[in-house]
Predicted model as a PDB file, atoms N, CA, C, CB and O in Angstrom, pLDDT in the B-factor column:
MODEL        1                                                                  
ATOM      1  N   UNK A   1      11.134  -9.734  -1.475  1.00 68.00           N  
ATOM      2  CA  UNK A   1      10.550  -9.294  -2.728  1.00 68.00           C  
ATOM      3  C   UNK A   1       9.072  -8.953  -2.540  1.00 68.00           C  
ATOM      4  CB  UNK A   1      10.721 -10.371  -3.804  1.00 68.00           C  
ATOM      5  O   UNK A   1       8.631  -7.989  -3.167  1.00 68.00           O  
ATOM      6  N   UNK A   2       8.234  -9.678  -1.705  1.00 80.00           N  
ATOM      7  CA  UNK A   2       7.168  -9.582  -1.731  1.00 80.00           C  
ATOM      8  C   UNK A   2       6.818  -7.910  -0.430  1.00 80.00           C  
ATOM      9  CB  UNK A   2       6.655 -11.245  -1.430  1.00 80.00           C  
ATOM     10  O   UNK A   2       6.013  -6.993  -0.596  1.00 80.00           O  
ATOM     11  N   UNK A   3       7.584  -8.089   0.478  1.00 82.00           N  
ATOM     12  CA  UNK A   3       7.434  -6.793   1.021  1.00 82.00           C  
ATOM     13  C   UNK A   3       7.712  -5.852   0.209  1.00 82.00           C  
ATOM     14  CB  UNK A   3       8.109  -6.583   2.062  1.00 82.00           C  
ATOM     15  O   UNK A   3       7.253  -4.767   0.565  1.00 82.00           O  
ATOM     16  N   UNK A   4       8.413  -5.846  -0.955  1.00 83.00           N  
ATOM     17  CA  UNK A   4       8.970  -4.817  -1.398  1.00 83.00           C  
ATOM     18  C   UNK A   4       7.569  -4.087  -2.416  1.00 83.00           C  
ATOM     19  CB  UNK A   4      10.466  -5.320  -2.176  1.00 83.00           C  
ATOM     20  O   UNK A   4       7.119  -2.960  -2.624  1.00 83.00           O  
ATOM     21  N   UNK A   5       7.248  -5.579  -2.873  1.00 87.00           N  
ATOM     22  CA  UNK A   5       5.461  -5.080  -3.982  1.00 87.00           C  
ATOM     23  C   UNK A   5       4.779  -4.318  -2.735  1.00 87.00           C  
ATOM     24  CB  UNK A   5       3.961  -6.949  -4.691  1.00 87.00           C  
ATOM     25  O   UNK A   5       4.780  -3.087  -2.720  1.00 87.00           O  
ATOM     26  N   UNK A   6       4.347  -4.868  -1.961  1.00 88.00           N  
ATOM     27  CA  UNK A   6       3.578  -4.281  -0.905  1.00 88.00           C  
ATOM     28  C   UNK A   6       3.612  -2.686  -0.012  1.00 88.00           C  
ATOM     29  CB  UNK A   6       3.798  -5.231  -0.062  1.00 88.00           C  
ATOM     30  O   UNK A   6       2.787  -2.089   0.679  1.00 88.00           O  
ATOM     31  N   UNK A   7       4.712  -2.471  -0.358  1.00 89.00           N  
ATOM     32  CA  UNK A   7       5.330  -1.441   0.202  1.00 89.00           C  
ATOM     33  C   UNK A   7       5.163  -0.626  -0.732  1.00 89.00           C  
ATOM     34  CB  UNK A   7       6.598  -1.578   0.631  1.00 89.00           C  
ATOM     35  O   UNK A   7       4.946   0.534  -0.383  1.00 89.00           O  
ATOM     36  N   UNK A   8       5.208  -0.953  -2.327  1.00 90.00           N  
ATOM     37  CA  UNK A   8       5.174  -0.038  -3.478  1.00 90.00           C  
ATOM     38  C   UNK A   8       3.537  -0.166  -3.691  1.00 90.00           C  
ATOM     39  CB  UNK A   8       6.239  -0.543  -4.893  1.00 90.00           C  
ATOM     40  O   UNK A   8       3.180   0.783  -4.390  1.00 90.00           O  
ATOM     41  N   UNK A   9       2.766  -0.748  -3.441  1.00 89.00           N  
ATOM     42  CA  UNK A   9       1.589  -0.889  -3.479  1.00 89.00           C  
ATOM     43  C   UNK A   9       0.942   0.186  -2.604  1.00 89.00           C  
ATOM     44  CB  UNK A   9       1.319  -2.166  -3.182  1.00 89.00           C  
ATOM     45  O   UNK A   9       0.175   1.071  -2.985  1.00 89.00           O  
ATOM     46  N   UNK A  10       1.392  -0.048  -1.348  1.00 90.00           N  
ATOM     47  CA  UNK A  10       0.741   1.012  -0.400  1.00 90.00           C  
ATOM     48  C   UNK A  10       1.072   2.153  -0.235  1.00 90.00           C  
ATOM     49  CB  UNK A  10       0.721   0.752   0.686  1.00 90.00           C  
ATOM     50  O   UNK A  10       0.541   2.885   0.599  1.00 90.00           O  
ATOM     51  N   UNK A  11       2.194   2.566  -1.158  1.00 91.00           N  
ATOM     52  CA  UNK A  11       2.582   3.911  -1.310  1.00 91.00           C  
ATOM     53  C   UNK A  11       1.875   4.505  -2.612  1.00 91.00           C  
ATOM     54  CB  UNK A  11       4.154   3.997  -1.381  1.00 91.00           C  
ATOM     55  O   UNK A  11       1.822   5.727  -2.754  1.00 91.00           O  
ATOM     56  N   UNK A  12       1.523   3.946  -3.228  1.00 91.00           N  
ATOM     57  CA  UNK A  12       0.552   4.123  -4.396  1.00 91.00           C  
ATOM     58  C   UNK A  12      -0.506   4.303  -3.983  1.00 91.00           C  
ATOM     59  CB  UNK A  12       0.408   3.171  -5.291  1.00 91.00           C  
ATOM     60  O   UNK A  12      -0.998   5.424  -4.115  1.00 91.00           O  
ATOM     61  N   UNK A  13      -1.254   3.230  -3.315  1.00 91.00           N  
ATOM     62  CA  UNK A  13      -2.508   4.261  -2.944  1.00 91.00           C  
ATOM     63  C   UNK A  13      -2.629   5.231  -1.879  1.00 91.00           C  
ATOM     64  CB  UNK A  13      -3.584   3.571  -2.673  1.00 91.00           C  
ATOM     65  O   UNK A  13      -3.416   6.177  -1.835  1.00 91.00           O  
ATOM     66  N   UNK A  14      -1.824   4.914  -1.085  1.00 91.00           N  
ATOM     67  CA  UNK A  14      -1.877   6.254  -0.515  1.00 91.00           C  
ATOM     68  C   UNK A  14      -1.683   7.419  -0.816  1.00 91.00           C  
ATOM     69  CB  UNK A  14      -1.389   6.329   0.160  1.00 91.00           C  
ATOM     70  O   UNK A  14      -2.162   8.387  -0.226  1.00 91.00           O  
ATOM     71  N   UNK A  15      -0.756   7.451  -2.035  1.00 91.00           N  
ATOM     72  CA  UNK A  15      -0.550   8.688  -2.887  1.00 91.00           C  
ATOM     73  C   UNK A  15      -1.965   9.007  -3.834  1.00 91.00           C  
ATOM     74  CB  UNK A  15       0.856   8.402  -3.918  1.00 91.00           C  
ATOM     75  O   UNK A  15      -2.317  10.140  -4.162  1.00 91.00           O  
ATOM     76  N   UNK A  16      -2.538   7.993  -4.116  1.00 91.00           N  
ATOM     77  CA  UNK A  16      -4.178   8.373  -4.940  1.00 91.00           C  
ATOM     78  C   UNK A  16      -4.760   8.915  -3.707  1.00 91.00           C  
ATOM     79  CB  UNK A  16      -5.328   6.838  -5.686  1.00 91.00           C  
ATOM     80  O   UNK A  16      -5.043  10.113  -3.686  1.00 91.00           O  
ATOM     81  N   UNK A  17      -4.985   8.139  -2.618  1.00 92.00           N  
ATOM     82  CA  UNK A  17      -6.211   8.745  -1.542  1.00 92.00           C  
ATOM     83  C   UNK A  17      -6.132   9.601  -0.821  1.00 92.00           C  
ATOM     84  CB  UNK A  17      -6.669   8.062  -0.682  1.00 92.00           C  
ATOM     85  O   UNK A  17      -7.159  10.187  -0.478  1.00 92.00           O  
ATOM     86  N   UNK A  18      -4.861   9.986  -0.323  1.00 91.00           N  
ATOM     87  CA  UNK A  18      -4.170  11.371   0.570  1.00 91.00           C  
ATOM     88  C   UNK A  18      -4.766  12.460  -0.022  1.00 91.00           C  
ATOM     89  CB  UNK A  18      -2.411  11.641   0.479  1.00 91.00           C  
ATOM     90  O   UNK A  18      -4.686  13.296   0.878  1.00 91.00           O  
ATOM     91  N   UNK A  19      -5.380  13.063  -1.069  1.00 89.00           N  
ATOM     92  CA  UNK A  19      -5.733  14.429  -1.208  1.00 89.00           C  
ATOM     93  C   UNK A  19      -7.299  14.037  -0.768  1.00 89.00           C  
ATOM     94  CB  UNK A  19      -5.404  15.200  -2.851  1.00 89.00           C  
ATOM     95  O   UNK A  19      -8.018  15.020  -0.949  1.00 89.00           O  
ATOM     96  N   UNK A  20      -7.744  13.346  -0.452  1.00 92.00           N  
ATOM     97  CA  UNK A  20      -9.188  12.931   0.129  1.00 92.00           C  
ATOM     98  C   UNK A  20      -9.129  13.957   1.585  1.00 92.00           C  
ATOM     99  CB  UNK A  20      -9.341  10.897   0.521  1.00 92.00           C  
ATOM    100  O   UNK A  20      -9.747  14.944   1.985  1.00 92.00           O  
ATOM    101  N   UNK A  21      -8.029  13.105   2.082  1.00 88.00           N  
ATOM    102  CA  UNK A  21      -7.513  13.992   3.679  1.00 88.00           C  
ATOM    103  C   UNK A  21      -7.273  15.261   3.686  1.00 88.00           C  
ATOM    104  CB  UNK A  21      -6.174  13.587   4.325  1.00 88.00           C  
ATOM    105  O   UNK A  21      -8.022  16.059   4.249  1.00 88.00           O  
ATOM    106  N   UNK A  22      -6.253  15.582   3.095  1.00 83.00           N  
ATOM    107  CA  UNK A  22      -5.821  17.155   2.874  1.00 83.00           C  
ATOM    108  C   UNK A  22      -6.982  17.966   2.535  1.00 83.00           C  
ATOM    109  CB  UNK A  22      -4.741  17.375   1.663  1.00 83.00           C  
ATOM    110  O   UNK A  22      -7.131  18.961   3.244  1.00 83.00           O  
ATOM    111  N   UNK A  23      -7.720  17.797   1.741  1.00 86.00           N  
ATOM    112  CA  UNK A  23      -8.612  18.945   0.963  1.00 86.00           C  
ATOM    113  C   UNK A  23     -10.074  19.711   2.448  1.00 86.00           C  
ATOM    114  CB  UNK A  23      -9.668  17.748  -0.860  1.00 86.00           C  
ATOM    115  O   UNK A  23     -10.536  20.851   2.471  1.00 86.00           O  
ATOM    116  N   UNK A  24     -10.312  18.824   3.193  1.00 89.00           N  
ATOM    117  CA  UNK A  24     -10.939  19.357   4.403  1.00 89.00           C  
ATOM    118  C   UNK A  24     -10.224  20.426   5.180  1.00 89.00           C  
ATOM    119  CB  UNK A  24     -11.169  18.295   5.283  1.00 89.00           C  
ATOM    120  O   UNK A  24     -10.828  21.393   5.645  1.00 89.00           O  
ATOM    121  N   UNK A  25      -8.554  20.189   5.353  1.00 88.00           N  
ATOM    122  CA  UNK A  25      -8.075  21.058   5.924  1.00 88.00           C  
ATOM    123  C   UNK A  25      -8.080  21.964   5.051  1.00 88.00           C  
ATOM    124  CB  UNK A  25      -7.056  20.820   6.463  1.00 88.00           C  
ATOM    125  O   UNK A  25      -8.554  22.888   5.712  1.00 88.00           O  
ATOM    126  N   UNK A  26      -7.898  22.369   4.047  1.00 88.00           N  
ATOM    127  CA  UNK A  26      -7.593  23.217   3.054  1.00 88.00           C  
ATOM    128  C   UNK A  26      -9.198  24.239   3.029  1.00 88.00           C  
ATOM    129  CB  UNK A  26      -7.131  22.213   1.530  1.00 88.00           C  
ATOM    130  O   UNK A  26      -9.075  25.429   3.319  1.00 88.00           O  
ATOM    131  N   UNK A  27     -10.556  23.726   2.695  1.00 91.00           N  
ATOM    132  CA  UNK A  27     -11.679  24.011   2.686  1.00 91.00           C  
ATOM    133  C   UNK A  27     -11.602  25.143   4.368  1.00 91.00           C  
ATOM    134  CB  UNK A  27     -12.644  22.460   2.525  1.00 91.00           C  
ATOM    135  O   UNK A  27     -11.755  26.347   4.576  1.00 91.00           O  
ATOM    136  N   UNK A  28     -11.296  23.970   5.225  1.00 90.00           N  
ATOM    137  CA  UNK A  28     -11.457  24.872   6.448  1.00 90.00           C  
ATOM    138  C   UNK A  28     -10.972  25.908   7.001  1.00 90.00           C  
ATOM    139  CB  UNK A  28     -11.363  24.427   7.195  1.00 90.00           C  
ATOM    140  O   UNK A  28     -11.426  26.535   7.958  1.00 90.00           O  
ATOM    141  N   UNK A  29      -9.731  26.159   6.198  1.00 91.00           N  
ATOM    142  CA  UNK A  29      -8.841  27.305   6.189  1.00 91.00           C  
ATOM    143  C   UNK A  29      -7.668  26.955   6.618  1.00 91.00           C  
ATOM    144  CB  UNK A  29      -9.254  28.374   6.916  1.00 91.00           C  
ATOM    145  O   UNK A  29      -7.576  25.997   7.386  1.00 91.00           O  
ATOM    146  N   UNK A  30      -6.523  27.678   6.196  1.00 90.00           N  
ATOM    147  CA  UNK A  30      -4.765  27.368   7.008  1.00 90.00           C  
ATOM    148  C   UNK A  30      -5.186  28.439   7.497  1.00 90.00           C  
ATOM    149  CB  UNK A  30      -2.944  27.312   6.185  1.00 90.00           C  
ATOM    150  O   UNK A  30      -5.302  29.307   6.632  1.00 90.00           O  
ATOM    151  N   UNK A  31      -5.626  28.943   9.080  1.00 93.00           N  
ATOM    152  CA  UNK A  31      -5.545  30.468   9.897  1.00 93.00           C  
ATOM    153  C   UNK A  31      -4.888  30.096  10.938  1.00 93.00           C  
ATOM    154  CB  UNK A  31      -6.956  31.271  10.399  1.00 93.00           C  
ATOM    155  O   UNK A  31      -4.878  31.007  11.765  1.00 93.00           O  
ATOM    156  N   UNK A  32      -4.300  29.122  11.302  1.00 93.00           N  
ATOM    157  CA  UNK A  32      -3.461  28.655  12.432  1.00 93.00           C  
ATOM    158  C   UNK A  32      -2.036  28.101  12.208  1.00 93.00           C  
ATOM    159  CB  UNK A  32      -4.182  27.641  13.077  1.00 93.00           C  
ATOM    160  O   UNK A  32      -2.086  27.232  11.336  1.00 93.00           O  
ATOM    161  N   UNK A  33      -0.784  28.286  12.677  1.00 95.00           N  
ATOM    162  CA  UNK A  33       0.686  27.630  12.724  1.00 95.00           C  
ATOM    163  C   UNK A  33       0.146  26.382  12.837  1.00 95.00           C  
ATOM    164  CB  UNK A  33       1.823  28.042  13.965  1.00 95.00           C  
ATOM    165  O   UNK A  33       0.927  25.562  12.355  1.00 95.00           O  
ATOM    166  N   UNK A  34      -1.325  25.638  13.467  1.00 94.00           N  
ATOM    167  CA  UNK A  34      -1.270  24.017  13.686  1.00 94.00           C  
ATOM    168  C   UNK A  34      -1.810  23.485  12.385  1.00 94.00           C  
ATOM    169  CB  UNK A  34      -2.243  23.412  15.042  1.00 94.00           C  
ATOM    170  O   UNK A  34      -1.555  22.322  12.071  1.00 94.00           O  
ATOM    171  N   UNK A  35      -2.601  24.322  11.543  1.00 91.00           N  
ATOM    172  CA  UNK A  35      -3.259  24.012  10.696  1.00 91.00           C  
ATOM    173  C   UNK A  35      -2.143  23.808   9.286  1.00 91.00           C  
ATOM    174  CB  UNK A  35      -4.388  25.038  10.697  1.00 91.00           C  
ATOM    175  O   UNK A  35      -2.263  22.921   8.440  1.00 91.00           O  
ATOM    176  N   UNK A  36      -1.208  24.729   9.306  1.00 93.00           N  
ATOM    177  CA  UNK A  36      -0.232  24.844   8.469  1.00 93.00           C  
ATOM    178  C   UNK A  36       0.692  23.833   8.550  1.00 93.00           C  
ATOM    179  CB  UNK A  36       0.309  25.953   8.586  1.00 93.00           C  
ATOM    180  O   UNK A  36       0.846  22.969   7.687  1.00 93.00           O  
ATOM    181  N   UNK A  37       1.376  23.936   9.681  1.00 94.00           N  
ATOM    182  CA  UNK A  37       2.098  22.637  10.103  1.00 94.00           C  
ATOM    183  C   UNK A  37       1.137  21.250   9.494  1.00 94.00           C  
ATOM    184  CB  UNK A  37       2.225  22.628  11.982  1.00 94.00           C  
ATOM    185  O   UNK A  37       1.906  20.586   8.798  1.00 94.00           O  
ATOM    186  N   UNK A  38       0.041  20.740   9.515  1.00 92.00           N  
ATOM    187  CA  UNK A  38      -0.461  19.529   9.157  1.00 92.00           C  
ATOM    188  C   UNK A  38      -0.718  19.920   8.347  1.00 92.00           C  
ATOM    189  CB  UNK A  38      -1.261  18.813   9.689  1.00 92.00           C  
ATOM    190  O   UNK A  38      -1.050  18.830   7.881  1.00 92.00           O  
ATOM    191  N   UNK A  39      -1.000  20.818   7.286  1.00 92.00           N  
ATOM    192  CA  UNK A  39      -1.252  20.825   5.820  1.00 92.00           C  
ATOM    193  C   UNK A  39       0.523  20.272   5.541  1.00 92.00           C  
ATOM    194  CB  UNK A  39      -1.881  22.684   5.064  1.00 92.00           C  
ATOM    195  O   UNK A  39       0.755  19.283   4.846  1.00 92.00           O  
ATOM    196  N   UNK A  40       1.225  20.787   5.957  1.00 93.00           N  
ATOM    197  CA  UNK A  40       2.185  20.744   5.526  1.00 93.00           C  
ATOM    198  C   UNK A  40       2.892  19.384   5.232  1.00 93.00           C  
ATOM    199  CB  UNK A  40       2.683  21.468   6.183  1.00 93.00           C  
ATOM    200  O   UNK A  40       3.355  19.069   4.136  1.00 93.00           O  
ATOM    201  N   UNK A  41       2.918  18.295   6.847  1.00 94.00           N  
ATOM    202  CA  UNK A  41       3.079  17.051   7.308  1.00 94.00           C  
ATOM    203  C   UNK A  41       2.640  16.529   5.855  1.00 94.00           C  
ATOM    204  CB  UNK A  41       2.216  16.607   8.723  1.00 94.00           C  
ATOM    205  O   UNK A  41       3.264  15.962   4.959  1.00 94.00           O  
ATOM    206  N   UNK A  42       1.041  17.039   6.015  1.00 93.00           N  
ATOM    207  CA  UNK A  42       0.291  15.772   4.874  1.00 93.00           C  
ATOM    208  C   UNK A  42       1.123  15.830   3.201  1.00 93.00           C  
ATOM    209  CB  UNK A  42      -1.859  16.304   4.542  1.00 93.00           C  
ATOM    210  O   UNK A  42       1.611  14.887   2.578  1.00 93.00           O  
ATOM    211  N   UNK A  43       1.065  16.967   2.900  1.00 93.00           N  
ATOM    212  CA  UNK A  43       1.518  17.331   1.128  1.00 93.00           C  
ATOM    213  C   UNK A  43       3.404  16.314   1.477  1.00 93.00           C  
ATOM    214  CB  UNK A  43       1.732  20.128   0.602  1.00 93.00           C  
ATOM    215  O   UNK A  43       3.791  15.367   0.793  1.00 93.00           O  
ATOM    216  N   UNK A  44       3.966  16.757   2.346  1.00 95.00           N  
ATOM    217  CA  UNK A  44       5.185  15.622   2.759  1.00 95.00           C  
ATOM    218  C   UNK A  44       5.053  14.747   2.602  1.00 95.00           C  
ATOM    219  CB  UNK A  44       5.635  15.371   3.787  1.00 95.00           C  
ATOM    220  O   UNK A  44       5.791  14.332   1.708  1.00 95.00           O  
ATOM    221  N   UNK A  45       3.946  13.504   3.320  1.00 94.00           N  
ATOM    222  CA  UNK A  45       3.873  12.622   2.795  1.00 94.00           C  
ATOM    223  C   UNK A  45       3.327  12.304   1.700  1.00 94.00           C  
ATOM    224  CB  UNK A  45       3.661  12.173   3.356  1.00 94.00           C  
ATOM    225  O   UNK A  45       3.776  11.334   1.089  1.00 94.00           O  
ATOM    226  N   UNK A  46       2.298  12.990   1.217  1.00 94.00           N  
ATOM    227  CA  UNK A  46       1.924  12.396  -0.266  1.00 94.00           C  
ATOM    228  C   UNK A  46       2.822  12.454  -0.930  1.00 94.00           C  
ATOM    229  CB  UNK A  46       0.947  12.947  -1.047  1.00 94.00           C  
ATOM    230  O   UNK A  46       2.841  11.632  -1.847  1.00 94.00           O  
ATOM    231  N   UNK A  47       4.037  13.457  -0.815  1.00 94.00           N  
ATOM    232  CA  UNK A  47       4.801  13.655  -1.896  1.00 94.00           C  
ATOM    233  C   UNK A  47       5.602  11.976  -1.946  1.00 94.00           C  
ATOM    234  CB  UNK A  47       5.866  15.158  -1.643  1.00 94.00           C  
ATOM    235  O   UNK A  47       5.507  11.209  -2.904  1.00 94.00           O  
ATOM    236  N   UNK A  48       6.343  11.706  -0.710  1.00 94.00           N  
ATOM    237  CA  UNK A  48       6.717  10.387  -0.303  1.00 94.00           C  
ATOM    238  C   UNK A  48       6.364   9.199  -0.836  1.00 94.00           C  
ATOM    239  CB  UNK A  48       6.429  10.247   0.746  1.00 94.00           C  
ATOM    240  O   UNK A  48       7.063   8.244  -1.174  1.00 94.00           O  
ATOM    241  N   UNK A  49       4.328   9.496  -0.899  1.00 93.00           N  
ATOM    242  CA  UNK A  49       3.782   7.753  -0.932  1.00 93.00           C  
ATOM    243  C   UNK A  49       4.189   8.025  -2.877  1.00 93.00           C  
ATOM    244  CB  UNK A  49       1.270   7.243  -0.225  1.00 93.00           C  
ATOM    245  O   UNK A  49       4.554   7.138  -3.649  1.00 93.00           O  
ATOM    246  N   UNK A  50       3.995   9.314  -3.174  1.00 91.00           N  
ATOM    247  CA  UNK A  50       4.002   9.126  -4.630  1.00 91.00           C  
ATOM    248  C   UNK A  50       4.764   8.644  -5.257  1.00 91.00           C  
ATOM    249  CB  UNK A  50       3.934   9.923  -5.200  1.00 91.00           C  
ATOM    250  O   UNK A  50       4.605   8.001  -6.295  1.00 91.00           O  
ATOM    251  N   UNK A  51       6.196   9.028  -4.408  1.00 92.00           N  
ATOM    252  CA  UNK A  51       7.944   8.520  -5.136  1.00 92.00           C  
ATOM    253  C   UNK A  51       7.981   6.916  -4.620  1.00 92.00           C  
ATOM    254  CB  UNK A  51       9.750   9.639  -4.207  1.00 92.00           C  
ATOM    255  O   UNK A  51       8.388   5.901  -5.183  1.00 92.00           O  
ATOM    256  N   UNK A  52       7.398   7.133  -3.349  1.00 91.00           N  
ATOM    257  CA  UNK A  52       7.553   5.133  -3.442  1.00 91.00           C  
ATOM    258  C   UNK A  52       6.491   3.885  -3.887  1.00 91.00           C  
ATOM    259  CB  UNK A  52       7.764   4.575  -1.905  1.00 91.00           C  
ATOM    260  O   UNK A  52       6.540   2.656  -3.935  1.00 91.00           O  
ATOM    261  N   UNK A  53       5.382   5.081  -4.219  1.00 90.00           N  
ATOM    262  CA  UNK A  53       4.502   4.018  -5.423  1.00 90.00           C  
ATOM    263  C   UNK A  53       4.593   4.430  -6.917  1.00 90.00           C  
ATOM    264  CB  UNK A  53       2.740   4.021  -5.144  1.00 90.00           C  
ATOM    265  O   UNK A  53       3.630   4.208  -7.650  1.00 90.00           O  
ATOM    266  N   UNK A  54       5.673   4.998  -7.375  1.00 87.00           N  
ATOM    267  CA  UNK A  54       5.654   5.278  -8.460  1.00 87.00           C  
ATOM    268  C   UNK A  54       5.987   4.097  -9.305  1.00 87.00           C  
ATOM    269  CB  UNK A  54       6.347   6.295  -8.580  1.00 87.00           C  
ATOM    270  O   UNK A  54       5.688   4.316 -10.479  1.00 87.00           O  
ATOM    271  N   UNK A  55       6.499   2.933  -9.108  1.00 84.00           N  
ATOM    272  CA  UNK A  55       6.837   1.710  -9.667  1.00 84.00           C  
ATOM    273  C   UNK A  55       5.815   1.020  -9.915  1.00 84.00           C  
ATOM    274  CB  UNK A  55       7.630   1.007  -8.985  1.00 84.00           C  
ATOM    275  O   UNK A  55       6.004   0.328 -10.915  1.00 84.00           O  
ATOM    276  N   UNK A  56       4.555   0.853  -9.350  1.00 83.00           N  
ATOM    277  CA  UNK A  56       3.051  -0.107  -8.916  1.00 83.00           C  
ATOM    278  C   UNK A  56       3.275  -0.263  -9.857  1.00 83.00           C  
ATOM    279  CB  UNK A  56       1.509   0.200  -8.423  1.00 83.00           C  
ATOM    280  O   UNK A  56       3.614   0.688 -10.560  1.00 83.00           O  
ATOM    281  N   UNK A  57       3.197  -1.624 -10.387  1.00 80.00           N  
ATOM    282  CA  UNK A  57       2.679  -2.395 -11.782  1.00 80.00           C  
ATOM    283  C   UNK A  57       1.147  -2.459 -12.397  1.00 80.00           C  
ATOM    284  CB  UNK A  57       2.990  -3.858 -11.573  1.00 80.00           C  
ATOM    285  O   UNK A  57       0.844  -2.490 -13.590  1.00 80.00           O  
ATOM    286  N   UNK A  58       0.064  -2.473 -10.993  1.00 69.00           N  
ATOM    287  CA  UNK A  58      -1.061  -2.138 -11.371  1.00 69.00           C  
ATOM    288  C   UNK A  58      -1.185  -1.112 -11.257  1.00 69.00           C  
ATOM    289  CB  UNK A  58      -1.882  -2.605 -10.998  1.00 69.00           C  
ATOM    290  O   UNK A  58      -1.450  -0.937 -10.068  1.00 69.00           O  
ATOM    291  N   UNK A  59      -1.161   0.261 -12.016  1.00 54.00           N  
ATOM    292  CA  UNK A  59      -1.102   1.471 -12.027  1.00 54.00           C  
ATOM    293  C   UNK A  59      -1.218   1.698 -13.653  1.00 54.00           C  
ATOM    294  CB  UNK A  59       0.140   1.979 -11.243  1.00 54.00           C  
ATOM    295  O   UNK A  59      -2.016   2.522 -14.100  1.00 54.00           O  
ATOM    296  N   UNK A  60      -0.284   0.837 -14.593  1.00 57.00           N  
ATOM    297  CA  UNK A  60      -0.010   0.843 -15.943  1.00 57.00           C  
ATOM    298  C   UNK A  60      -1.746  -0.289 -16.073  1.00 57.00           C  
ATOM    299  CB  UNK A  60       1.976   0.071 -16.466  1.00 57.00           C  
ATOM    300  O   UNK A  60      -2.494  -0.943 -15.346  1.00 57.00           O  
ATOM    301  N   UNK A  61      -1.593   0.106 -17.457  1.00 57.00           N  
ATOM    302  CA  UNK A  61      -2.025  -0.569 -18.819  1.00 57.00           C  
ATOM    303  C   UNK A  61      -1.773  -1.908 -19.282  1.00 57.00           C  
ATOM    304  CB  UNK A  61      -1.526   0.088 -19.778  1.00 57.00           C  
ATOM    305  O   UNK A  61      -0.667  -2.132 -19.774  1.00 57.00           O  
ATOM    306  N   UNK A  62      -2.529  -2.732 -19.213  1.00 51.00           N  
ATOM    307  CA  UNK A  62      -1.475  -4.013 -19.970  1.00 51.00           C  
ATOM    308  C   UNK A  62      -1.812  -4.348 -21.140  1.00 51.00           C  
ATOM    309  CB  UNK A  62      -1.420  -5.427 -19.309  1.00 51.00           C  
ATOM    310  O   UNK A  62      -1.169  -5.206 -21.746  1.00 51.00           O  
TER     311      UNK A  62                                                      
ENDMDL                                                                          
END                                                                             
């Protein structure tokens, strides 16, 4: 149970802080297949941390 908070925890913030990462590549340009490919990787996983921190309890209002 407790891995399971933790796991939904860290997919939560990683889904808040991941566009921190992405947005440099983005600024610097996609002009390369390597640059695209890791824009790409990254928006994958954010999409990921978002669906598996979408539960976080500290996220809501109480």
């Amino acid at each position: 149970m407790h891995l399971n908070r933790s796991v939904t925890a860290a997919g939560f913030w990683l889904g808040t802080l991941l566009p921190i990462v992405y947005l440099p590549v983005i600024f610097a340009g996609i002009d390369s297949m390597q640059r695209l490919s890791l824009f790409v990787a990254l928006l994958s996983i954010h999409v990921l941390a978002l669906i598996v921190g979408h539960d976080y309890s500290g996220s809501r209002s109480r």
